[in-house]
C-alpha positions in Angstrom: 3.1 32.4 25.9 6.6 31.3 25.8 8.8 32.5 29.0 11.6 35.3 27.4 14.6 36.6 29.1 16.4 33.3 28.6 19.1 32.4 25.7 20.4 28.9 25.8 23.5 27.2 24.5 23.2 23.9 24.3 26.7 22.0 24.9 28.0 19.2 22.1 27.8 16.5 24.8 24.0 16.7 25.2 23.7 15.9 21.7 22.7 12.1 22.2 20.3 12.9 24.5 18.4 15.6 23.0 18.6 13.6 19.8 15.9 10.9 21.9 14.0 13.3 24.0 11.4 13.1 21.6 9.2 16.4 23.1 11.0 16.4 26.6 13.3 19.5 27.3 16.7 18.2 28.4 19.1 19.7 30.8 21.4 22.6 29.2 24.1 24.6 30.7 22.2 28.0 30.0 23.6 31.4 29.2 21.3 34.6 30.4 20.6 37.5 28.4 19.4 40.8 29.5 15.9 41.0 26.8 13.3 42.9 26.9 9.7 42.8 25.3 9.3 44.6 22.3 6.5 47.4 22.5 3.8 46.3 20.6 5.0 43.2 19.9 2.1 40.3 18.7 1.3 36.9 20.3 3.0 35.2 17.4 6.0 37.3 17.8 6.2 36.0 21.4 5.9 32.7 20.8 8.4 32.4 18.4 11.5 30.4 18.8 14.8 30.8 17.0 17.2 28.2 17.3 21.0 27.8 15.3 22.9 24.7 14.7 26.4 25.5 14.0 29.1 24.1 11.9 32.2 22.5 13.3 33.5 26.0 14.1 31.4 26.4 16.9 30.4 29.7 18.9 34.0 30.6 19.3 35.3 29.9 16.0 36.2 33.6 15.7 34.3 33.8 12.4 31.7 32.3 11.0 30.0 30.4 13.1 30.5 32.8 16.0 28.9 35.9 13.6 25.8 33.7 12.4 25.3 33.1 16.8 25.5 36.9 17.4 22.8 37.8 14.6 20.8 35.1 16.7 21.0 36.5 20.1 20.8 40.1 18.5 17.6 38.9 16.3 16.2 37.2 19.0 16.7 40.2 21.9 15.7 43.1 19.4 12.4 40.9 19.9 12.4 40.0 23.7 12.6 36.2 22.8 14.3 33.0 23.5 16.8 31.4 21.7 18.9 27.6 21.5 22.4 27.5 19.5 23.5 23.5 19.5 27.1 23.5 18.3 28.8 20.9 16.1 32.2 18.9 16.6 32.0 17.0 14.1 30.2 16.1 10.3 28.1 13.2 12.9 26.6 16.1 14.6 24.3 17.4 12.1 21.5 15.7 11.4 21.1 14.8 15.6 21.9 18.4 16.0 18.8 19.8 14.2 16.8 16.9 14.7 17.2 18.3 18.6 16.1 21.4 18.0 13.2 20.2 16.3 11.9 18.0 19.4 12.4 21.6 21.3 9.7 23.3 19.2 12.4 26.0 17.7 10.1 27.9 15.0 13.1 28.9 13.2 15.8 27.1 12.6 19.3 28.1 10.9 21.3 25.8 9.9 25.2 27.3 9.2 27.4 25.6 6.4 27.0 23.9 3.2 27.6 20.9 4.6 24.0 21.1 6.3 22.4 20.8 3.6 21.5 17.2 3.4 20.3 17.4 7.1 18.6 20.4 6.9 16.7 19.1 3.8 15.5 15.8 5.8 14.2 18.1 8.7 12.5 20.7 6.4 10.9 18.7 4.3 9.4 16.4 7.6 8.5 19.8 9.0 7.1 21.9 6.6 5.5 23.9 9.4 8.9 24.9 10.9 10.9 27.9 9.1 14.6 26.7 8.0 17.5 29.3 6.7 20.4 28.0 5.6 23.7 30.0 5.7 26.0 29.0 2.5 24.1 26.9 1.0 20.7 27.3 -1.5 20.5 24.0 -2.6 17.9 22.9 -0.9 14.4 23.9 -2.6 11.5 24.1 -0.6 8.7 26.7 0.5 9.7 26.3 4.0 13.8 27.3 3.6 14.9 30.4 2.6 19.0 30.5 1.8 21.6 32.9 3.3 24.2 33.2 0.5 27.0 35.8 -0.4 28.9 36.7 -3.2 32.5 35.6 -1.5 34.5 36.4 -4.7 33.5 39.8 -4.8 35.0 41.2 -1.9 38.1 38.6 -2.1 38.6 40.1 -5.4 39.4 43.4 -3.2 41.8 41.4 -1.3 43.4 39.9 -3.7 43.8 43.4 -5.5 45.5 44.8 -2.2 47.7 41.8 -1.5 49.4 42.2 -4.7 49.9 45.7 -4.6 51.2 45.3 -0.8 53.5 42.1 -2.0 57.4 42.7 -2.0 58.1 39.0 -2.5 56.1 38.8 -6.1 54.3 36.0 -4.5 50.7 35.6 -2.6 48.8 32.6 -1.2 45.8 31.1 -0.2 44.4 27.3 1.1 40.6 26.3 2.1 39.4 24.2 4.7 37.4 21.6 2.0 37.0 22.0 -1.6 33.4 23.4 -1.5 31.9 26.6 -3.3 31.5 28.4 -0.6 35.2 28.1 -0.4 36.3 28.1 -3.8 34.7 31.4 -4.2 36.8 33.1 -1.9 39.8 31.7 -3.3 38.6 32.3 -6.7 38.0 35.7 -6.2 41.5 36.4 -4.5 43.4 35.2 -7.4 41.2 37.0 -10.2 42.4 40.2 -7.9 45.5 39.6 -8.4 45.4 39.0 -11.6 43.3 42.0 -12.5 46.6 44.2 -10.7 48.6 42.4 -12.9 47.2 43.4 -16.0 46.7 47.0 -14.4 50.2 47.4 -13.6 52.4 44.6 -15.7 53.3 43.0 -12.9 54.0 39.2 -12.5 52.7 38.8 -8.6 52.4 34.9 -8.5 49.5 33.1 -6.5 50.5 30.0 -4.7 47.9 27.5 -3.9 44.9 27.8 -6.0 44.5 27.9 -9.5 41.0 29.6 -10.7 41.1 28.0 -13.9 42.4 24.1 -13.2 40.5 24.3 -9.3 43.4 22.5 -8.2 44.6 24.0 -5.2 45.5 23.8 -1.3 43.0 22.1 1.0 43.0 21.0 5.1 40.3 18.7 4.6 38.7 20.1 7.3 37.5 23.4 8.8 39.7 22.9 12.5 42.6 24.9 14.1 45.4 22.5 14.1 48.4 20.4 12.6 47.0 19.8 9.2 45.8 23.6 8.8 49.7 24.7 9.8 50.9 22.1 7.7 49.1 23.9 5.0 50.2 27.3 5.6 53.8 26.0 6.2 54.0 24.5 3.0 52.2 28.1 1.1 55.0 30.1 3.2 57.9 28.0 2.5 57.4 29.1 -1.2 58.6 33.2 -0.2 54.9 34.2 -0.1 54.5 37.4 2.1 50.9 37.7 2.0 48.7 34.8 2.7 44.7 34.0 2.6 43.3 30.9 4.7 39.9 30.5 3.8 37.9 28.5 6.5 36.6 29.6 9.4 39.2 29.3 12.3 42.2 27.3 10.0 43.6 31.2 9.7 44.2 30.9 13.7 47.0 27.7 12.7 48.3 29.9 10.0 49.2 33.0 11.9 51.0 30.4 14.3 53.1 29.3 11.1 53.6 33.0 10.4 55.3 33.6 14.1 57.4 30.5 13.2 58.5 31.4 9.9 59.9 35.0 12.1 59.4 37.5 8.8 57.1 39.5 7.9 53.9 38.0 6.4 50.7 39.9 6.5 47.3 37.7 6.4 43.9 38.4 5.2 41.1 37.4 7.3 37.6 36.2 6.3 34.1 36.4 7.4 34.5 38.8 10.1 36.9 41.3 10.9 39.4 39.5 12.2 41.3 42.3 13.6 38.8 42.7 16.7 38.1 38.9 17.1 41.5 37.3 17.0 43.3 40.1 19.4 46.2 37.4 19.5 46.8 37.9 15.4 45.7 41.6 14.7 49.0 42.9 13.9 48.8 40.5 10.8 45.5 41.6 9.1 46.1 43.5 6.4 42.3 43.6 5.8 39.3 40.9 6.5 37.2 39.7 3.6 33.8 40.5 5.1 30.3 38.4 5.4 27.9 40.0 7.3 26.5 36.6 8.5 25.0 38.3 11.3 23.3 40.7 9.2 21.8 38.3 7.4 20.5 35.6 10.1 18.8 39.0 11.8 17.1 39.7 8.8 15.5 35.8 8.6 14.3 36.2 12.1 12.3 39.4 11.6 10.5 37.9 8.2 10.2 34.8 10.8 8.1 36.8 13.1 6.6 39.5 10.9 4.9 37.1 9.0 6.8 37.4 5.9 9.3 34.8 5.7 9.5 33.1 2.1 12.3 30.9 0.2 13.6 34.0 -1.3 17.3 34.3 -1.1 19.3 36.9 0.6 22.4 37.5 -1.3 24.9 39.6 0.4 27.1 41.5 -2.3 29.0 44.9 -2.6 26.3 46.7 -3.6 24.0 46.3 -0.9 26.9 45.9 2.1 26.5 42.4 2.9 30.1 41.9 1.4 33.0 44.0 1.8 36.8 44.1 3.0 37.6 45.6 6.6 40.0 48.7 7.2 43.5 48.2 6.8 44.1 49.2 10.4 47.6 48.7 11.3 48.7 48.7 7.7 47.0 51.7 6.7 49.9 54.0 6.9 51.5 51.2 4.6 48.6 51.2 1.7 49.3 54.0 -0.8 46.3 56.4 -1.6 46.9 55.2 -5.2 45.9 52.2 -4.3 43.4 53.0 -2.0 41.6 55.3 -5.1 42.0 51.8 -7.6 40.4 49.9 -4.9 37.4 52.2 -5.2 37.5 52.1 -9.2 37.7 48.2 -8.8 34.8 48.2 -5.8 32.8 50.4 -8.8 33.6 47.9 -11.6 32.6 44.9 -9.5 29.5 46.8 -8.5 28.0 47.6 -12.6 29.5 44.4 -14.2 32.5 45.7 -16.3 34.8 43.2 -13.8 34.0 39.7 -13.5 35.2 38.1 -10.0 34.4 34.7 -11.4 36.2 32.2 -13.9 
């Protein structure tokens, strides 16, 4: 039986050489976790092995990454086991990345981002005796995979509702890291919100950025904290928008930096996660945080993992059954009228039957 109180976090620059170790466990920097052996808890159970390779986010991206690494080491620990996280820097990294964590015997092994596909296809399909979940993707097809997906316009559709009922300026924004559906959604979502409290309300609240109906829009190109991600917030702020939505993992981090600079008031919306309690540095911008519950999700692959019941069935986070949603207001709350607060609820109940479409 596999040895459990350990959790391991293998670092970017071991990447090379756990890509040619074909069986032979490298040296890691290791992170312990306090774990425990579940009572009753079978063989198989024990000898199980989740592992996570992220995307270019990493552990600390604040959002996505970060909430698919805690529903490991909380999947993992409910279960008394071990587990490896491998984190990317770069679109290089992912093939080696699982590769390496299938020369470590992982038994499961999630792959996070759509951009994994291709390399988490190769592995799966050369493995069909090792479990794979992907997290935003479902493209690839086989027994062996089972997809972690989420309705994104669904809860954006919330945000974009609020922001333009919480606009003064008449104008709302948004950009993505890369021009892929799991970003699109979002921002699809977001401007069908504010369209819908348009028509509710004849109002004219502009969205700057992305256009639902052309898909021509804002991109970074990438999914990184930095100049090109400020660039792109600078530009969407420039234009007198007071509320503003960057959609990519920790790119929201370079606009609240361009929100300090432009020194008015701009509230943000956050995604993924709530941003609020992850990015302390930013909280007093989030009017609310588009949530995924990633965590929720990668939890839920480990225990079908283990229990013997793991399929390629999808789970599919939406409104209705919690893995979407939008955070509290927080500091804004004494800011959000309870009109609006009672529309949100009629829109949440639309989305939820059918009568409002959060898509194109």
């Amino acid at each position: 039986m596999r040895s459990l109180p350990t959790s391991r976090l293998v670092p970017l620059a071991l990447v090379s050489v756990l890509a040619l170790a074909a069986c032979a466990e490298p040296p890691q920097d290791e992170v312990t976790s306090s774990t425990t052996t579940t009572a009753g808890s079978s063989a198989p159970a024990a000898d199980a092995l989740p592992c996570l390779a992220t995307d270019v986010g990493g552990v600390n991206d604040k959002s996505f990454s970060q909430s698919a690494n805690e529903g490991l080491l909380e999947g993992a620990q409910a279960l008394g086991l071990e587990s490896i996280v491998i984190e990317a820097r770069s679109a290089n990294d992912y093939a080696p990345n699982i590769a390496s964590l299938v020369d470590q015997q992982c038994t499961l092994i999630v792959s996070v981002g759509f951009l994994q596909a291709d390399a988490t296809r190769e592995n799966a399909e050369a493995n069909p005796d090792i479990d794979f979940t992907t997290v935003d993707d479902d493209s690839v097809k086989l027994p062996n995979v089972r997809p972690i997906t989420f309705d994104s316009a669904q809860p954006s559709f919330l945000a974009g509702y609020l922001a333009a009922s919480h606009s003064t300026t008449g104008k709302v924004g948004t950009f993505g890291g890369a021009q892929i559906p799991p970003v699109t959604a979002f921002m699809d979502g977001f401007a069908l919100g504010v369209e819908y409290y348009n028509e509710k309300h004849g109002t004219d609240v502009e969205v700057v950025g992305w256009d639902p109906v052309t898909q021509v829009g804002v991109f970074t190109g990438n999914f990184v904290a930095g100049p090109e991600a400020k660039s792109a917030a600078q530009g969407i702020l420039d234009q007198d928008v007071d509320v503003i939505f960057a959609v990519g993992g920790p790119i929201f981090q370079s606009a609240g930096e361009a929100i300090k600079d432009a020194n008015r008031e701009v509230a943000m919306v956050g995604v993924d996660v709530d941003l609020y309690y992850t990015a302390p540095d930013y909280q007093h911008l989030f009017i609310t945080s588009v949530l995924r519950r990633v965590s929720e999700g990668v939890k839920d692959s480990i225990d079908q993992h283990v229990d013997g019941t793991f399929s390629d069935e999808p789970y599919v986070g939406t409104l209705e059954n919690g893995g979407v949603d939008i955070a509290p207001f927080h500091d804004f709350e004494d800011q959000i009228p309870a009109e609006i607060v009672a529309e949100l609820d009629e829109v949440r109940a639309g989305i939820i039957d059918g009568s409002i479409a959060t898509t194109p």
